[in-house]
FIBAVO-788581 format. One record per atom (N, C-alpha, C): z negated, x negated, y; residue in three letters. Coordinates in steps of 0.001 Angstrom, whole numbers, padded with zeros to 6 digits, always signed. Each point is the difference from the previous one (the first is absolute). Last residue first. Example, Ala and Ser with C-alpha at 12.3 -4.5 7.8 and 13.67 -1.06 7.14 Angstrom:
2
-007080-012850-002250SER/-000060-000820+001190SER/-000730+000770+001090SER/+000070-000290-005720ALA/+000000+000890+001190ALA/+000000-000900+001200ALA/
This chain:
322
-010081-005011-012056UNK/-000974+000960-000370UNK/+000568+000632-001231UNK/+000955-004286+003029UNK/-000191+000893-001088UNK/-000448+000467-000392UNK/+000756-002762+004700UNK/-000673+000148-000668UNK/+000774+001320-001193UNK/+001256-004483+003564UNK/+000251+001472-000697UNK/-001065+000049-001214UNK/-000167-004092+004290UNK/+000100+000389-001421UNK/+000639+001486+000053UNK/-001684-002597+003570UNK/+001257-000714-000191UNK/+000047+000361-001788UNK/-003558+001030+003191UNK/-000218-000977-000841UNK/+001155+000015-000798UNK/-000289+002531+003553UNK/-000741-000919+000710UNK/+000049-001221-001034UNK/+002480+004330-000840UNK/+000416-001142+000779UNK/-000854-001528+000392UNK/+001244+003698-003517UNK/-001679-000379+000424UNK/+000181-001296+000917UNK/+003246+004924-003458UNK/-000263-001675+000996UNK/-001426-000169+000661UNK/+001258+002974-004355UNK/-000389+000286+000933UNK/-000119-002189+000866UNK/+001249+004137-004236UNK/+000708-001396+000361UNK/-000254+000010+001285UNK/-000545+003528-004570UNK/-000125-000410+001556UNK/-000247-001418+000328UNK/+002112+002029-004783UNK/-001024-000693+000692UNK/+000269+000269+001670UNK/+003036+002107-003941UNK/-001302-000865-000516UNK/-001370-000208+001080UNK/+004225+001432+001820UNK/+000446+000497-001087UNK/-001393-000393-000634UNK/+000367-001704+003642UNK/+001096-000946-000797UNK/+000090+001001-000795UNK/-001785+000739+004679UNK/-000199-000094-000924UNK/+000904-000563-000833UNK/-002240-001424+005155UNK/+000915+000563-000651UNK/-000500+000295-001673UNK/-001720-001693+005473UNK/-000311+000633-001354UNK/+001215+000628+000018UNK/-002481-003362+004124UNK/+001184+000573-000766UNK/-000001+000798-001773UNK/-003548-002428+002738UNK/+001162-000101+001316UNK/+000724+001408-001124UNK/-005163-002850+000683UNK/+000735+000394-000890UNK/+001273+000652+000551UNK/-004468-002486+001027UNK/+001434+000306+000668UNK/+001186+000244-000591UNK/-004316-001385-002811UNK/+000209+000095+001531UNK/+001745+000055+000356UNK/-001415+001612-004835UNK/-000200-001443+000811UNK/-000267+000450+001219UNK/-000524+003103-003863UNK/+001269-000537-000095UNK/-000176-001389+000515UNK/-002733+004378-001962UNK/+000318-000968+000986UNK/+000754-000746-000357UNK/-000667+005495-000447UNK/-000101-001220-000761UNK/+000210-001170+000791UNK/-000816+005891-000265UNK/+000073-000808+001143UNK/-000067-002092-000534UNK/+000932+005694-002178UNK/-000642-000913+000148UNK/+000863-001278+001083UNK/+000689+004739-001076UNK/-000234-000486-001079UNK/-000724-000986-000002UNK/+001025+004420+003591UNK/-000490-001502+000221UNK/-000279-000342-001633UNK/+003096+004101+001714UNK/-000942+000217-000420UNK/-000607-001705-000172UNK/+004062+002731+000891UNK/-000681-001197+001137UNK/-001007-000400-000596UNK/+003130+003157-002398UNK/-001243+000339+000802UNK/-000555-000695+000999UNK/+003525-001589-003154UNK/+000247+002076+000162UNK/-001067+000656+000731UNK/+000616-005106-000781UNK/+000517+000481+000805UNK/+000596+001618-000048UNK/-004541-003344-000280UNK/+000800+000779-000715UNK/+001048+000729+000897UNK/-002000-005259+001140UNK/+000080+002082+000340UNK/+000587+000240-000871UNK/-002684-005128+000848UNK/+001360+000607-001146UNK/-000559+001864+000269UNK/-000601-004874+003358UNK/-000437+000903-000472UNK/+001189+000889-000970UNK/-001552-005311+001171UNK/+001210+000836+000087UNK/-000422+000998-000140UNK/-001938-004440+003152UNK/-000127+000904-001795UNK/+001108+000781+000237UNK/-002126-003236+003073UNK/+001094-000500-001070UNK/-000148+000897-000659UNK/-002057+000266+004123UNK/-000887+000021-000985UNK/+000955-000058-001639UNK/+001101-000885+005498UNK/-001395+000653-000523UNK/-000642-000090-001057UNK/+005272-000662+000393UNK/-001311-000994+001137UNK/-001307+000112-001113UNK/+003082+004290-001565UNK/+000672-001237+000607UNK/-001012-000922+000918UNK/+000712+003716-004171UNK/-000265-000340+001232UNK/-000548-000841+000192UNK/+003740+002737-002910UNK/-000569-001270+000539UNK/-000652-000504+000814UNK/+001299+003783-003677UNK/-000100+000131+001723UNK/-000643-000942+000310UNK/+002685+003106-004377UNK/-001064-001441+000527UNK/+000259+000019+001286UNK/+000626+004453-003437UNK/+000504-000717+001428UNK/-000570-001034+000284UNK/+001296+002893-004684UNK/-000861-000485+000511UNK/+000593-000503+001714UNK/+002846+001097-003847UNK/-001214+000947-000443UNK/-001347+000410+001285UNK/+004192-002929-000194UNK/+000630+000895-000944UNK/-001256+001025-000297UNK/-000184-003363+003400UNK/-000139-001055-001798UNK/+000572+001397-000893UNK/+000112-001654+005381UNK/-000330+001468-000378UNK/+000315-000561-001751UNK/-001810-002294+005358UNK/+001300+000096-001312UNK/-000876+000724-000590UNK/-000978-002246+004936UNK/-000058+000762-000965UNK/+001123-000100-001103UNK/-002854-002457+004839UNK/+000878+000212-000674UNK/-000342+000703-001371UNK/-002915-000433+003466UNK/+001524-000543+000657UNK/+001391-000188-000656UNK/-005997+001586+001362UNK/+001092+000548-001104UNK/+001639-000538+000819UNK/-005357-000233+001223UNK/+001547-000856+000278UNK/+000525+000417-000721UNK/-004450+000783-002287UNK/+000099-000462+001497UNK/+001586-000290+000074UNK/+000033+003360-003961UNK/-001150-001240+000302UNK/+000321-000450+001584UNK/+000813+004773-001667UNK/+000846-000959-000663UNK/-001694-001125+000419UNK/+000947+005833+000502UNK/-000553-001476+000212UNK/+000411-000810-001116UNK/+002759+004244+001323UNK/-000809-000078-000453UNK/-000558-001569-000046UNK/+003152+004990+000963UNK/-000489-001294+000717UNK/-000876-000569-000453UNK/+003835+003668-000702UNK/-001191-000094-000298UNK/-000043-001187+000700UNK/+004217+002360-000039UNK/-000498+000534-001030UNK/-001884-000556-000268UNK/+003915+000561+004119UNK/-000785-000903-000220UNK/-000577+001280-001352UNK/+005152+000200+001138UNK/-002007+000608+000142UNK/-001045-000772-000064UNK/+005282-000482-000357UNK/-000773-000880+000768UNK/-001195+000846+000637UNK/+004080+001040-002630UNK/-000308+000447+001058UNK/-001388-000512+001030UNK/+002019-001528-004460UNK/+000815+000835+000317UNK/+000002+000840+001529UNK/-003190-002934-002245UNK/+001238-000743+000231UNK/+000909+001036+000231UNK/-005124+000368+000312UNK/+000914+000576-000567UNK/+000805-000678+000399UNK/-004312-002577+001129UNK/+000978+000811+000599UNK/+000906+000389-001240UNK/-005221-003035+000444UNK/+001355+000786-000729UNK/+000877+000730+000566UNK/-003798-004131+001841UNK/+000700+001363-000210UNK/+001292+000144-000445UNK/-004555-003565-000011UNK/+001502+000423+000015UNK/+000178+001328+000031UNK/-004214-003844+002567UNK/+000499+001534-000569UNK/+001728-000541-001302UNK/-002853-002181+003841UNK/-000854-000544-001113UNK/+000251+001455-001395UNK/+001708-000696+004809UNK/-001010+000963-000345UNK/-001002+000012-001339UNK/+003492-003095+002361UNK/-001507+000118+000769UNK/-000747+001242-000367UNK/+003984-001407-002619UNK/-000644-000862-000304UNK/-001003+000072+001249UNK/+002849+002895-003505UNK/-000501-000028+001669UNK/-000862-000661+000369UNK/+004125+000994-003804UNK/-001458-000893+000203UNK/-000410+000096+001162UNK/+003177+003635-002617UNK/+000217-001095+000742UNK/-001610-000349-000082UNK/+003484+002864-003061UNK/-001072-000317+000558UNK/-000283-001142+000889UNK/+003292+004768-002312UNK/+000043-001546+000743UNK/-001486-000342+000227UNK/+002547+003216-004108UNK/-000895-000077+001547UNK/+000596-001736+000526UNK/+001956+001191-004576UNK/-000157+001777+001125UNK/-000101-000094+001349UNK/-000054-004197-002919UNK/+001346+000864-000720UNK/-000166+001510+001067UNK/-002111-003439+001793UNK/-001083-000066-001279UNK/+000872+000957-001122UNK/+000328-003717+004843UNK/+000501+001333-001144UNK/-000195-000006-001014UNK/-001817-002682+004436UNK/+000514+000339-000982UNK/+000353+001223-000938UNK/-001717-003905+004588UNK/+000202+001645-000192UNK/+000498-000486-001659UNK/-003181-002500+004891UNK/+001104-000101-001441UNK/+000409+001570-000505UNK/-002703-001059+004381UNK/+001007-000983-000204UNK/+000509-000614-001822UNK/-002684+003821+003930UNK/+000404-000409-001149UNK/+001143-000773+000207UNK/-003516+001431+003293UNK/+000472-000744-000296UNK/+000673-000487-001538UNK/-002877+004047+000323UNK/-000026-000279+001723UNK/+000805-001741-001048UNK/+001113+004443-002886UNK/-001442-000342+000578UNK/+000398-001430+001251UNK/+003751+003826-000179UNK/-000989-000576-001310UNK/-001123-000320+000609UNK/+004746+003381+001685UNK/-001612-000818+000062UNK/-000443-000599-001307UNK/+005288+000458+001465UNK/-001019+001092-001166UNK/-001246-000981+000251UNK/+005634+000724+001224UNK/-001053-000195-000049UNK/-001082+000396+000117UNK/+005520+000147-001507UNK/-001493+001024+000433UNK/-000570-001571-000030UNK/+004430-000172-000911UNK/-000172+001568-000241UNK/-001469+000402+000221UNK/+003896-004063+002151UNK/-001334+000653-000458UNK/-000367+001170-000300UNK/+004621-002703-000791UNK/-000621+000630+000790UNK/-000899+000314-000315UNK/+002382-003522-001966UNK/-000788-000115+000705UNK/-000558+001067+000792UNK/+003665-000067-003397UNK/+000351-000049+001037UNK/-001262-000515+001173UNK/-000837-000170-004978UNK/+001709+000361-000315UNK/+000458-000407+001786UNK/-004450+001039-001636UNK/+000792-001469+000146UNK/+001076+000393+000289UNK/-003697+002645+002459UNK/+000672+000278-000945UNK/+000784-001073-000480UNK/-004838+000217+001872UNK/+001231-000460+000755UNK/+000803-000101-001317UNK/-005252+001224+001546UNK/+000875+000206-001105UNK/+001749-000387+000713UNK/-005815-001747+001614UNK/+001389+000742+000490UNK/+001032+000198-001249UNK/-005396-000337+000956UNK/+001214-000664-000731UNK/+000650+000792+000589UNK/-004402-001439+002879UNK/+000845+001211-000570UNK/+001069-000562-001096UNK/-003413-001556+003523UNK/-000295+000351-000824UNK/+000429+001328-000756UNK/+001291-003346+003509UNK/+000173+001606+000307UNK/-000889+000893-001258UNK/+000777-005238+000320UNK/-000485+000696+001644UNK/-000357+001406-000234UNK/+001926-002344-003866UNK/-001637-000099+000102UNK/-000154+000860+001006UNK/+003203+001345-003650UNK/+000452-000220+001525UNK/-001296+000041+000578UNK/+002498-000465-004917UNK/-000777+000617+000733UNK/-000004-000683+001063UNK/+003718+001990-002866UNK/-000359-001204+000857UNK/-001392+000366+000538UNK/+004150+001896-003879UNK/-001569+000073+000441UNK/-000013-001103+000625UNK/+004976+001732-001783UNK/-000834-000796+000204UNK/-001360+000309+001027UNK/+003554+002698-003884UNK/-000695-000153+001355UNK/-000464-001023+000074UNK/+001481+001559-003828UNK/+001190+000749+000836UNK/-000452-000539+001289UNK/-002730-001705-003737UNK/+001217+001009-000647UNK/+001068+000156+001061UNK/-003983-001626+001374UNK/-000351+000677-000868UNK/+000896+000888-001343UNK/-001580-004953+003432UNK/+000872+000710-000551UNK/-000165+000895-000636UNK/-002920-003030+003644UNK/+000087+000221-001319UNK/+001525+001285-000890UNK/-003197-004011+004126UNK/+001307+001122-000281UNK/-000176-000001-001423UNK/-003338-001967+004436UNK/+000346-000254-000883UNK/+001184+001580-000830UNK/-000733-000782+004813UNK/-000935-001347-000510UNK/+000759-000107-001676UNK/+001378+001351+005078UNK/+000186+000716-000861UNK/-000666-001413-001197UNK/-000633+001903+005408UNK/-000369-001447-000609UNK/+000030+000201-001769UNK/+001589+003362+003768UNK/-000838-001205+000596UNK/+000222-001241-000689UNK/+003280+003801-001278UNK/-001086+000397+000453UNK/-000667-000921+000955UNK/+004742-000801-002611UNK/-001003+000655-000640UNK/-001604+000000+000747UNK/+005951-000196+000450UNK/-001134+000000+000519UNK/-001039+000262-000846UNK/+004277-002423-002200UNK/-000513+001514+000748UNK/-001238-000326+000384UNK/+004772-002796-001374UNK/-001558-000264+000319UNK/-000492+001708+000578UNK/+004096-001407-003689UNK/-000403+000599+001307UNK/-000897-000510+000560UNK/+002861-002295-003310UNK/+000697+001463-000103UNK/-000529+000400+001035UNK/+000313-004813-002071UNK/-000717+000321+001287UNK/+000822+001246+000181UNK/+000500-003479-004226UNK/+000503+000623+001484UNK/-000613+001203+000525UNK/-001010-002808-004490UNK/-000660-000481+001278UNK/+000879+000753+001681UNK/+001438+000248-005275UNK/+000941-001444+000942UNK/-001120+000186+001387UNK/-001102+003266-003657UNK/+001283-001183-000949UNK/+000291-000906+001057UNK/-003490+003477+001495UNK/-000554-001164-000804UNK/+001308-000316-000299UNK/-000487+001874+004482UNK/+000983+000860-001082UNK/-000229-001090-001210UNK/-003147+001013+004210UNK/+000432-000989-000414UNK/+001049+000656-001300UNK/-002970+002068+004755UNK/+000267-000092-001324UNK/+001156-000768-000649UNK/-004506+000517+003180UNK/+000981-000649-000001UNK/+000885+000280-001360UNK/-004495+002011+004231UNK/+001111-000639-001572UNK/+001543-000158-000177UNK/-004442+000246+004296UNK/+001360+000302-000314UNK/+000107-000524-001759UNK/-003032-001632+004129UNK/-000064+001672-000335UNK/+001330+000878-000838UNK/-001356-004780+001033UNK/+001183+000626+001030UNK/-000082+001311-000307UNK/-002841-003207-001944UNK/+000306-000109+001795UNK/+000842+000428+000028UNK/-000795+000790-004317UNK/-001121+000151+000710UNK/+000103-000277+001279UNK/+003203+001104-004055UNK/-000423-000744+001520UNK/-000700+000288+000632UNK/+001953+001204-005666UNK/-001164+000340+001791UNK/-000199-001122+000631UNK/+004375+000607-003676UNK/-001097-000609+000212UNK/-000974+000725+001532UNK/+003548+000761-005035UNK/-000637+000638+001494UNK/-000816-001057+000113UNK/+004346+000171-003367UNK/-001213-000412+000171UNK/-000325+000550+001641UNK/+002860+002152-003892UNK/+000287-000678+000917UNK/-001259+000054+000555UNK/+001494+002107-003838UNK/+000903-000540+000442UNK/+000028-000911+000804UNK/-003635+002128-001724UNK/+000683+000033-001684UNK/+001512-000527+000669UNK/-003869-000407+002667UNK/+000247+001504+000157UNK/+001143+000000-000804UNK/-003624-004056+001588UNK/+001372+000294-000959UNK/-000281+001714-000064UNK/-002734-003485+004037UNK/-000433+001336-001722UNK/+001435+000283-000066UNK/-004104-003160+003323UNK/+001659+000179-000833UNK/+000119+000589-000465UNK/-003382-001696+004157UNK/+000089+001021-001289UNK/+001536-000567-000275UNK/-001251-001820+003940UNK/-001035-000403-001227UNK/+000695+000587-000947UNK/+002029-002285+004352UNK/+000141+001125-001148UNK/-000773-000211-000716UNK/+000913-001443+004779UNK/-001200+000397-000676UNK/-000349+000655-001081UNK/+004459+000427+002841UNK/-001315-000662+000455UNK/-001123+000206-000579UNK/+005148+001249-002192UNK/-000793-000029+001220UNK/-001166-000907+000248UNK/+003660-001427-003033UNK/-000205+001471+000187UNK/-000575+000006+001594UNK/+003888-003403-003324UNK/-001173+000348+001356UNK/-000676+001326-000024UNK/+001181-003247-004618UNK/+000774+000615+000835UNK/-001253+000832+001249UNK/+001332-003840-004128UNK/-000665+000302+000465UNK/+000557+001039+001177UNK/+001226-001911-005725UNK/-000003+000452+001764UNK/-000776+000259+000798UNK/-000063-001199-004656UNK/+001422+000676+000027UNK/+000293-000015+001786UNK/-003558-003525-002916UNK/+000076+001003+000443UNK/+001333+000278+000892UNK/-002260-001380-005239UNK/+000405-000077+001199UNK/+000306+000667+000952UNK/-003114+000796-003746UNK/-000092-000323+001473UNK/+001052-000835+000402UNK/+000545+001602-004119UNK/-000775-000980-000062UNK/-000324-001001+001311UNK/+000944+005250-001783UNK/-000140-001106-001211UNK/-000305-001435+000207UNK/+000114+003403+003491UNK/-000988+000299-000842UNK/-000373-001250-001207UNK/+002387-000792+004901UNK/+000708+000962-001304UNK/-001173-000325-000819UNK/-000025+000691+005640UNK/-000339-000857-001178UNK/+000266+000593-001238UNK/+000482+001239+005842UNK/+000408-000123-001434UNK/-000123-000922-001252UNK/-002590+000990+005346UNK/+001205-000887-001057UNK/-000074+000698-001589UNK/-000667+001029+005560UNK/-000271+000787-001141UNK/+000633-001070-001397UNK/-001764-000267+006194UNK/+000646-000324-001272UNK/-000268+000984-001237UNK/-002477-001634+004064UNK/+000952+000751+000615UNK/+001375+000175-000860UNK/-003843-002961+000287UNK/+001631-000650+000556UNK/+000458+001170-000259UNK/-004526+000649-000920UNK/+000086-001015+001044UNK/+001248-000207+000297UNK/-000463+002506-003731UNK/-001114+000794+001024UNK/-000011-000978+001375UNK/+003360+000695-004632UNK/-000584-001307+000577UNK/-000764+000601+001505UNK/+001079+002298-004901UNK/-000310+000384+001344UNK/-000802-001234+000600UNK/+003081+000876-004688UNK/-001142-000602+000344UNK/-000319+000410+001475UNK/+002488+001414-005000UNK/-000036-000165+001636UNK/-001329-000120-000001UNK/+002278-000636-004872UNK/-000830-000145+000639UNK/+000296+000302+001624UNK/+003217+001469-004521UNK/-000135-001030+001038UNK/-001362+000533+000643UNK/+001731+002791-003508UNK/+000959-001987-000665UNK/-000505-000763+001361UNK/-001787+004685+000191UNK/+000505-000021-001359UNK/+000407-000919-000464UNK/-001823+000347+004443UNK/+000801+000890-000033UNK/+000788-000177-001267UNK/-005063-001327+002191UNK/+001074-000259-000677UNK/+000987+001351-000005UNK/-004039-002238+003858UNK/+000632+000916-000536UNK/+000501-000244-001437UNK/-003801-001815+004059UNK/+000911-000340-001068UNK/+000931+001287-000279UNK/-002716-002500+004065UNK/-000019+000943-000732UNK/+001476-000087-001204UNK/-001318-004057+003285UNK/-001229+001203-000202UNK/-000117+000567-000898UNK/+001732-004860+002289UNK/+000469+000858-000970UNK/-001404+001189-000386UNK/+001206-003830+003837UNK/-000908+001349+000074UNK/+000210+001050-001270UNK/+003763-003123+001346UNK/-001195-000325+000000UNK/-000714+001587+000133UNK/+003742-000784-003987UNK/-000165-000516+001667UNK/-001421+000037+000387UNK/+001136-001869-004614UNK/+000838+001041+000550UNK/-000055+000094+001741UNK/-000940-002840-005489UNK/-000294+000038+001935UNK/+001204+001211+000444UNK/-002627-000350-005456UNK/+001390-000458+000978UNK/+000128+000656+001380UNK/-002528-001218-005330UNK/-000662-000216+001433UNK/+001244+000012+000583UNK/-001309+001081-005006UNK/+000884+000025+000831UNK/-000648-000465+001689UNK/-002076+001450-004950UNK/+001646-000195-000077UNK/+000495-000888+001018UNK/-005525+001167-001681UNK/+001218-000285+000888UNK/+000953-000474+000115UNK/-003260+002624-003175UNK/+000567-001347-000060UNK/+001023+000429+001407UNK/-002769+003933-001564UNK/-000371-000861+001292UNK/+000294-001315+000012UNK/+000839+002853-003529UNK/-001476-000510-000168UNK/-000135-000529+001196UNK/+003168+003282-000581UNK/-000713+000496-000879UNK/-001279-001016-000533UNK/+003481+000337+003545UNK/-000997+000844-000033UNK/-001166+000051-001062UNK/+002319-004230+002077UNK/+000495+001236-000922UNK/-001153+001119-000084UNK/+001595-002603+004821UNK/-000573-000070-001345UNK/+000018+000827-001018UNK/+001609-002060+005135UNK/+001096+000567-001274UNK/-001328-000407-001191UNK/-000153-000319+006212UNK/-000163-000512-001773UNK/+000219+001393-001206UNK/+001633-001534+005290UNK/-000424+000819-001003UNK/+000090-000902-000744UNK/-000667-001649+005367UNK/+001502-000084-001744UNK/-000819+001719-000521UNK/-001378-002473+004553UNK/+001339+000367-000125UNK/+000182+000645-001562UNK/-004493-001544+001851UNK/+001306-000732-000518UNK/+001488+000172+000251UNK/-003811+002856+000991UNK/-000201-001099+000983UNK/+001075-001028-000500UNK/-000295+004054-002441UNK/+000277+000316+001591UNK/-000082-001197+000888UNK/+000976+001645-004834UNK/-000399-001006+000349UNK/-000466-000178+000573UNK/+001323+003640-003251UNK/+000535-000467+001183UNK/-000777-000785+000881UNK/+001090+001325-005125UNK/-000527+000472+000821UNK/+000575-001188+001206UNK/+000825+002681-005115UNK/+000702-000880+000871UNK/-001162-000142+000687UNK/+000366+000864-005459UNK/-001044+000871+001612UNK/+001136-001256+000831UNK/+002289+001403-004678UNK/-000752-000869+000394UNK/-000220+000959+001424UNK/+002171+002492-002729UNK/-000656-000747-001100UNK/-000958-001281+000776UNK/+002081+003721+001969UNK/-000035+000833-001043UNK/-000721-001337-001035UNK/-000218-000510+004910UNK/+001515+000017-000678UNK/+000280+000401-000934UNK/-004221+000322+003717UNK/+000412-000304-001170UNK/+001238+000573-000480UNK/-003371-002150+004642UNK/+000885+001520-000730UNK/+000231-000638-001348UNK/-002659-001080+004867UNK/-000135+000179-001560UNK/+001052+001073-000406UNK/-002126-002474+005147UNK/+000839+001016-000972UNK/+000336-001041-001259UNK/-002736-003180+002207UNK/-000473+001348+000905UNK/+001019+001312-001218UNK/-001829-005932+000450UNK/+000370+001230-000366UNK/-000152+001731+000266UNK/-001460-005272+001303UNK/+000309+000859+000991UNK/+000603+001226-000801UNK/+001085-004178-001979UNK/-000582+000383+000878UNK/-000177+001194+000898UNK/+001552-000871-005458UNK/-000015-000607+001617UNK/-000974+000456+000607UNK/-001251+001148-004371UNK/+001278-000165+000139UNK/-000182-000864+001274UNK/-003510+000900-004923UNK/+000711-001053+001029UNK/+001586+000311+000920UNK/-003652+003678-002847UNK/+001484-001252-000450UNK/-000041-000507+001333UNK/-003564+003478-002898UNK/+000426-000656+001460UNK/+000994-001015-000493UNK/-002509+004831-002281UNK/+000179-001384-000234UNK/+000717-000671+001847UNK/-003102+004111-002361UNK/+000771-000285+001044UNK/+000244-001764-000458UNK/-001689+004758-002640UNK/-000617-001336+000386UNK/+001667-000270+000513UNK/-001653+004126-001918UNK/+000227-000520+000843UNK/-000229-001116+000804UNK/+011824+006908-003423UNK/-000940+000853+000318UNK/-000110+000243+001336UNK/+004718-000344-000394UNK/-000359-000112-001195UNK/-001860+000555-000206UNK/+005029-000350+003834UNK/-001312+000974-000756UNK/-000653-000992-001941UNK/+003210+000131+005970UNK/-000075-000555-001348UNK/-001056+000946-000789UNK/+003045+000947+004493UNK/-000801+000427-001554UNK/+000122-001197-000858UNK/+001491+000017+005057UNK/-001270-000847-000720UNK/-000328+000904-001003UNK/+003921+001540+002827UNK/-001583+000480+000160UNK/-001115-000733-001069UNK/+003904-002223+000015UNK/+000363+000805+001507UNK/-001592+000465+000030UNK/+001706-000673-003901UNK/-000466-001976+000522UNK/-000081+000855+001679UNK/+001531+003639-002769UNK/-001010-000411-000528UNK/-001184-001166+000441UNK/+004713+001207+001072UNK/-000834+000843+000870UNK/-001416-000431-000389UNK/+003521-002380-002085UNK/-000441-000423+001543UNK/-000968+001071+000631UNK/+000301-000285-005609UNK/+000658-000283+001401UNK/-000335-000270+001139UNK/-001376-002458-004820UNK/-000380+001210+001133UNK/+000981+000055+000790UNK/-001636-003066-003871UNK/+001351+001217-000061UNK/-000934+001349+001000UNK/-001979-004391-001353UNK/+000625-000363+001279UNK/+001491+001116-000149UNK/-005448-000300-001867UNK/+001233-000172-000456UNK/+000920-000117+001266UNK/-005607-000777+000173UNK/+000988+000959-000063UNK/+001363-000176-000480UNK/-004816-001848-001760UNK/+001316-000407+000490UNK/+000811+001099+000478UNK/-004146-000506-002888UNK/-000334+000664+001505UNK/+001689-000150+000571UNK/-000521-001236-004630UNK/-001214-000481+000998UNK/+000605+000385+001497UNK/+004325+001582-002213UNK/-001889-000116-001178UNK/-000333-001008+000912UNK/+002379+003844+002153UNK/+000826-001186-000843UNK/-001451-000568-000602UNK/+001144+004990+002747UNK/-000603-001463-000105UNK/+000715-000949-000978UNK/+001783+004919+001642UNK/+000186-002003+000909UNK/-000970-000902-000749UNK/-000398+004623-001601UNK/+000907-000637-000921UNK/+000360-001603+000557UNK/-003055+003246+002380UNK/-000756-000890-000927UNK/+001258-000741-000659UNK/+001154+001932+004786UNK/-000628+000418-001496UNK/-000423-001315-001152UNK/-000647-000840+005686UNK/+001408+000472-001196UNK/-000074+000635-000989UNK/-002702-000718+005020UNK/-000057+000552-001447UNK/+001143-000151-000047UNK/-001668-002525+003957UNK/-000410+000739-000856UNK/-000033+000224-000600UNK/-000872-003031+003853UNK/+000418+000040-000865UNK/-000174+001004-000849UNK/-000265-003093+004990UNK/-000249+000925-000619UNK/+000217+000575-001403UNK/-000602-004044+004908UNK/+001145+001139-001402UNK/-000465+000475-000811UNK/-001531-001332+005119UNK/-000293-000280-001390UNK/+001549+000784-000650UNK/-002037-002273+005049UNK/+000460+000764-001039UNK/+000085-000216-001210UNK/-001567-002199+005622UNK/-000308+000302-001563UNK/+000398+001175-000791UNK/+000425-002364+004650UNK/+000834+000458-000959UNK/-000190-000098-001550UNK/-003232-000412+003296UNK/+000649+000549+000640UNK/+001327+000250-000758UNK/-003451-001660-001495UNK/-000323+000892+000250UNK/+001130+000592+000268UNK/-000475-004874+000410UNK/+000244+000906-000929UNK/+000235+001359-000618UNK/-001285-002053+004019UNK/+001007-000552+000040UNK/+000992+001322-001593UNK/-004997-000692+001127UNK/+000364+000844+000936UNK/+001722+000415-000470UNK/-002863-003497-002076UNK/-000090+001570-000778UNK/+001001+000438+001024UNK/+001923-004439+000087UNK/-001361+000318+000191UNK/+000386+001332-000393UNK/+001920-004291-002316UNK/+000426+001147+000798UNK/-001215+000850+000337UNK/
């Protein structure tokens, strides 16, 4: 799949804080969470990088409280590994162009980016529950503790999905070109490359409650329990915004391409992307730069497990551990 191609619906998922009592022993999150919780990605528990063998073409990363999923892109499938040594569980085909990932507490979504698709996959042992239509070009995904969202990138629009049976509640307008989403509790975040802006869009009904400048082409976002941050991947930037009113709270350098992000309960990783495979680690009460680490070439996607950052590397068909 060429850079250009890619780019273009590239998103990430994101991840945050639970209280310390969620962990479970070696890094493991426990699986007694509610939905709001699997909704806004709190997991929580806390550098040498390890690498695992997945498909092809790998691109979104998420984690199920105990095994990493990821998403294939040139294959079709996800791979199913355990988090806790990178043994691979699972290989199972889904649709084409499989991108971005989600979980919604007992089931995997998948964002088929080429057929224009969302498939349902059950956590415990990938089979899969359904596939169902969204819009044109869905990269992003994100569970809102009821019901799955997807961004369409060709149609300028999201999609919202009711997760127990896949039925199709609204499509709302979302701006130019809505890239990557993130949930904050009450709202869904889209960032929006053309306009270099996120847009806030209330779940419950889809109406927009604001949009809000960032840095020049962002195409990932996340929630950090307060703020939002997005990746701006031509400014080589992220910016912070108040979640409540969408201030930009600061702006601050990342590495070349910034394209995707996640939030570890303390910290902000920021994947950047082609150029120069590395991840950069922000304090996240200051922006403040911790350090900058390498990863591979073409690095795609980042999630946390509670324990570890979990970062895809498309070119060389691995995930890396950090």
């Amino acid at each position: 799949m060429s850079k250009s191609i890619r780019l273009v619906i590239l998103s990430v998922l994101a991840l945050s804080l639970l209280p310390v009592s969620m962990l479970a022993q070696n890094g493991v999150v426990n699986s007694t969470k509610n939905p709001l919780q699997v909704g806004t990605l709190h997991w929580y528990g806390a550098n040498a990088t390890t690498q695992f063998p997945v498909g092809s073409g790998p691109e979104g990363v998420v984690f199920d409280g105990a095994s990493i999923w990821v998403a294939n892109i040139n294959g079709g499938t996800l791979s199913k590994l355990r988090a806790s040594d990178g043994t691979v569980q699972g290989t199972f085909s889904v649709g084409v162009g499989a991108f971005a990932l989600a979980y919604d507490g007992a089931n995997i979504w998948v964002t088929n980016s080429v057929s224009n698709t969302v498939t349902k996959v059950r956590g415990s042992d990938g089979v899969v529950l359904g596939t169902f239509g969204v819009g044109h070009g869905p990269g992003s995904v994100a569970f809102d503790g009821a019901n799955i969202w997807t961004a369409n990138y060709n149609d300028a629009s999201l999609t919202k999905l009711r997760a127990s049976d896949g039925t199709v509640l609204g499509t709302f307008a979302a701006g130019n070109s809505p890239s990557g989403l993130a949930f904050d509790g009450a709202n869904i975040w889209t960032a929006e490359l053309a306009t270099n802006t996120v847009i806030k869009v209330r779940a419950s009904d889809g109406t927009v409650l604001g949009i809000f400048s960032v840095g020049s082409q962002p195409r990932a976002v996340v929630f950090d329990g307060a703020n939002i941050w997005t990746a701006n991947s031509n400014g080589n930037t992220v910016t912070e915004l108040r979640a409540s009113d969408g201030t930009v709270l600061g702006t601050f350098a990342a590495g070349t391409n910034p394209s995707a992000i996640a939030f570890d309960g303390a910290n902000i990783w920021v994947v950047n992307t082609f150029t120069n495979g590395t991840v950069t680690k922000l304090r996240a009460s200051n922006g403040s730069k911790i350090g900058t680490f390498p990863i591979g070439s073409n690095s795609a996607s980042v999630c946390f497990d509670g324990a570890h950052i979990w970062v895809t590397n498309e070119e060389s068909n691995t995930v890396s551990k950090l």
